[in-house]
C-alpha positions as CSV (number, residue, x, y, z in Angstrom):
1,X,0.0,0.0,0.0
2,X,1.3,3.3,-1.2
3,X,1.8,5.8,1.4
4,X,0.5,9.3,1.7
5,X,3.0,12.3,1.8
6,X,1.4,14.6,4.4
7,X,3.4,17.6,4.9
8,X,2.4,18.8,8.6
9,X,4.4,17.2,10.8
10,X,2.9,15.9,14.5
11,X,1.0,18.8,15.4
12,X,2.8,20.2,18.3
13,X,1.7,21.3,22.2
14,X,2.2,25.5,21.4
15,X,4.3,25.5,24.7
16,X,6.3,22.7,23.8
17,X,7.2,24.2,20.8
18,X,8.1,27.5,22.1
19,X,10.4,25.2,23.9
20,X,12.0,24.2,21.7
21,X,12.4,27.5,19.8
22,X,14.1,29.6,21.9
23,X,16.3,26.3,22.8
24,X,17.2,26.3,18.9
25,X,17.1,29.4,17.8
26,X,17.4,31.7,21.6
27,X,21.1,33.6,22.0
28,X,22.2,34.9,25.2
29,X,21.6,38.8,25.0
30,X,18.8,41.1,26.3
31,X,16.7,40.7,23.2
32,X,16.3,36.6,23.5
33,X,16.1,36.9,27.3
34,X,13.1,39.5,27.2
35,X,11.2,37.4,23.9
36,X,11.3,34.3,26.2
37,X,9.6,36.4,29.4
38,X,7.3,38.0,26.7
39,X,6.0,34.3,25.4
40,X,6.6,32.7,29.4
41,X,3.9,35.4,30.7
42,X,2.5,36.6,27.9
43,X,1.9,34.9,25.1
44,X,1.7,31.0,25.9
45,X,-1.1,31.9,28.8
46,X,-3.4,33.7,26.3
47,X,-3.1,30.8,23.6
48,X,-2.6,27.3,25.8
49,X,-0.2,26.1,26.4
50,X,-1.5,22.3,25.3
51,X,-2.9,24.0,22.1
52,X,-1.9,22.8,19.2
53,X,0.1,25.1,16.9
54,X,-1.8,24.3,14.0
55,X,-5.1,25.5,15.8
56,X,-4.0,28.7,16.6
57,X,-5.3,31.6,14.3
58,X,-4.6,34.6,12.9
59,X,-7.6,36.5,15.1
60,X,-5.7,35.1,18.3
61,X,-2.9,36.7,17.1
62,X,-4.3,40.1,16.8
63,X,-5.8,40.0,19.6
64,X,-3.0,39.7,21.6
65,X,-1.1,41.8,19.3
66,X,-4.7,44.7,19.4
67,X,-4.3,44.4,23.2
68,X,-1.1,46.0,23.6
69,X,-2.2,49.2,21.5
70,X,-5.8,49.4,23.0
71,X,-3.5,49.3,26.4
72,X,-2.2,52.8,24.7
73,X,1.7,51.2,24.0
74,X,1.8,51.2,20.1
75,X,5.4,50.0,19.9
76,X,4.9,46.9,22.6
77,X,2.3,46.1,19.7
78,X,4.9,46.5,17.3
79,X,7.4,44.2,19.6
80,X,5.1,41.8,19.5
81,X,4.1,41.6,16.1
82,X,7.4,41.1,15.5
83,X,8.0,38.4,18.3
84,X,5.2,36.1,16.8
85,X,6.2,36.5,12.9
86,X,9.3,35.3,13.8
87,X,8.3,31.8,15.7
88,X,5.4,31.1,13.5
89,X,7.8,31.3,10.3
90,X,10.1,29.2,12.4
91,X,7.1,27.0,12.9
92,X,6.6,26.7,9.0
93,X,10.1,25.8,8.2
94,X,9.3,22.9,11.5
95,X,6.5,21.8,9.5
96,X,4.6,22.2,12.4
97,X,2.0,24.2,9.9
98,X,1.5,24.8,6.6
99,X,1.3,28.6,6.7
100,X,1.7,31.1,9.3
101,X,-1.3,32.5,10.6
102,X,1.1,35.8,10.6
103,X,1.1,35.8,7.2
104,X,-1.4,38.6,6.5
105,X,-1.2,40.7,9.7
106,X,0.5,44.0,8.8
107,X,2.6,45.3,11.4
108,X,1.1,48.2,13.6
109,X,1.8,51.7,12.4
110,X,5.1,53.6,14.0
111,X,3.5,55.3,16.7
112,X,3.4,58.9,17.1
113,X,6.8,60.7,18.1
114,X,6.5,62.5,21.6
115,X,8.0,65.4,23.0
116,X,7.2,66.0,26.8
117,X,8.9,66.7,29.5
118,X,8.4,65.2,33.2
119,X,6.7,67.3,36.0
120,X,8.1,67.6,38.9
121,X,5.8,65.3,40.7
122,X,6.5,62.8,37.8
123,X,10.5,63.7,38.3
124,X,9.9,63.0,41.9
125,X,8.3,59.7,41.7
126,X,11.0,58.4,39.6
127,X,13.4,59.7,41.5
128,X,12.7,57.9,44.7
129,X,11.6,54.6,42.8
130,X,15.2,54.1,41.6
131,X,16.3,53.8,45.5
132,X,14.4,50.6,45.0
133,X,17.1,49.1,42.6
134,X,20.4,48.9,44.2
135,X,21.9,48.1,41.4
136,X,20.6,50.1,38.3
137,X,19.7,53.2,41.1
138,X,22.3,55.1,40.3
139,X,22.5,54.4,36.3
140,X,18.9,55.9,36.6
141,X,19.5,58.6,38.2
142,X,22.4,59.9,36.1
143,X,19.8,59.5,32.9
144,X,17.6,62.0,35.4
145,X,20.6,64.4,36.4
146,X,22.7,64.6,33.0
147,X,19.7,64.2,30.4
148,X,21.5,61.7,28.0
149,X,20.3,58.9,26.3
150,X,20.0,55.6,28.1
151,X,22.6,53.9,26.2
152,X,25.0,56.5,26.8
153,X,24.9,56.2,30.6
154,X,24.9,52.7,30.6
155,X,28.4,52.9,28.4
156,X,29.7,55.5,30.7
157,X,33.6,55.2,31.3
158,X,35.7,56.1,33.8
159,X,38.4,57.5,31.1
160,X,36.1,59.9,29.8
161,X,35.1,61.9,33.4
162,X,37.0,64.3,35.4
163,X,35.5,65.0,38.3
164,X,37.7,68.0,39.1
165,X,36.8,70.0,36.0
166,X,33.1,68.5,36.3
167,X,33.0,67.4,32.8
168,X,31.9,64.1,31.3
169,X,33.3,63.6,27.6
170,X,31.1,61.6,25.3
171,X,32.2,60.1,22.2
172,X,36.0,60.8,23.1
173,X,38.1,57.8,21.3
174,X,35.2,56.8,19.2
175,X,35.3,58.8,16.0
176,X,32.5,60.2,17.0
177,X,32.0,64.2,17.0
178,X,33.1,64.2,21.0
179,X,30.4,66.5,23.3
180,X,31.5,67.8,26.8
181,X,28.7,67.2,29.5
182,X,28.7,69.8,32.5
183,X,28.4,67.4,35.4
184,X,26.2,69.1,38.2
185,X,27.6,68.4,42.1
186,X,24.7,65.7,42.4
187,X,25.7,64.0,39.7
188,X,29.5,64.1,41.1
189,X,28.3,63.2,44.0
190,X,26.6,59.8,42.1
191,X,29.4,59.1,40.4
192,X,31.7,59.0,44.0
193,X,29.3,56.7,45.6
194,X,29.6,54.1,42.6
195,X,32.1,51.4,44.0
196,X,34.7,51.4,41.8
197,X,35.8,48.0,40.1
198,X,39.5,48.5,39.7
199,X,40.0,46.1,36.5
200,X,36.6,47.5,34.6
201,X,36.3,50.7,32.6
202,X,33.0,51.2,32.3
203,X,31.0,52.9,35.7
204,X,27.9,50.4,35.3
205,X,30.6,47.5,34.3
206,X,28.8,43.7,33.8
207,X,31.2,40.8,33.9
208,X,30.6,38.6,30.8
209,X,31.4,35.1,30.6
210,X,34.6,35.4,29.2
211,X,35.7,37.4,31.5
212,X,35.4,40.3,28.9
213,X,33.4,43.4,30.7
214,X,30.2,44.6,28.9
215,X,27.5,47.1,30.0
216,X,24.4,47.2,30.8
217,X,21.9,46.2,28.1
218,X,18.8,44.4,29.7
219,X,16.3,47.3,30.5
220,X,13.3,45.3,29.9
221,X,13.3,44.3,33.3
């Protein structure tokens, strides 16, 4: 008896094969380590985790994805878009469906750019919530006191501040058009609390697992 080709392999549990996804396919930096959390809490409790990937449709998945805008945060609906058209065209190669459900979901628009600036009861608030991180407090509250961009306080060196002539030089070594930063006494003052790691060069230093020293990257969190 001639067998039949069928295509589809064993459907598979929807948690299972997230599974095995980001056990394939996952890398260790921020943005693998924050799509996992997103599908742990997110995403695998809203489909089922026994659900069978070939069951799931495309309404499911823009409902979840309609839920993040309707929660007014256009770009987590973005994120996610972005998160699930990935695995479900992982899931096609798999054979675990024929076509992704993705397929004709267009991605939500680029939301609107914003230009505000905190009050002082919302400066406040942050302020005294970053006490409640040890170890990010101070990172935050260098954003708040020297008004640069996250990734540039997070790369902070040591090389490129002198505290006596209260300036913090940003780009300096990089090829980069190099800015001075006035640094305020409160932000000295932040800087001299910071235990200083004698071997690392960055302020916020993170020890890799080579040994190498890397900075801060995982703000999901």
């Amino acid at each position: 008896m001639k067998k039949t080709h069928n295509p589809i392999a064993t459907p598979f549990a929807f948690g299972e094969a997230v599974a095995l996804y980001f056990s394939t396919c996952g890398k260790s930096n921020a943005y693998w380590r924050e799509n996992e959390r997103r599908f742990s809490r997110e995403i695998v409790p809203a489909l089922g985790h026994a659900t069978v990937v070939p069951a799931i449709s495309s309404e499911q998945l823009a409902g979840i994805i309609s839920s993040k805008r309707d929660e007014g945060r256009p770009e987590a609906a973005r994120i996610m878009h972005g998160a699930l058209n990935r695995f479900f065209k992982w899931c096609q190669k798999q054979g675990y469906v024929s076509r992704s459900p993705m397929k004709d979901l267009e991605p939500p628009g680029q939301p609107e750019k914003r230009d505000r600036i905190l009050s002082p009861a919302e400066l406040n608030r942050f302020w005294h919530a970053t006490f409640d991180s040890p170890s990010t407090g101070s990172l935050y509250r260098l954003l708040a006191l020297t008004l640069q961009e996250r990734g540039q306080v997070a790369g902070m060196r040591w090389c490129d501040i002198d505290l006596d002539a209260k300036l913090w030089m940003i780009g300096a070594g990089s090829g980069e058009t190099c800015r001075a930063i006035p640094l305020t006494q409160p932000a000295i003052a932040e800087l001299q609390a910071i235990n200083r790691v004698p071997d690392c060069p960055y302020v916020f230093g993170v020890p890799g697992r080579d040994g190498a020293w890397s900075v801060p990257d995982a703000f999901g969190k």
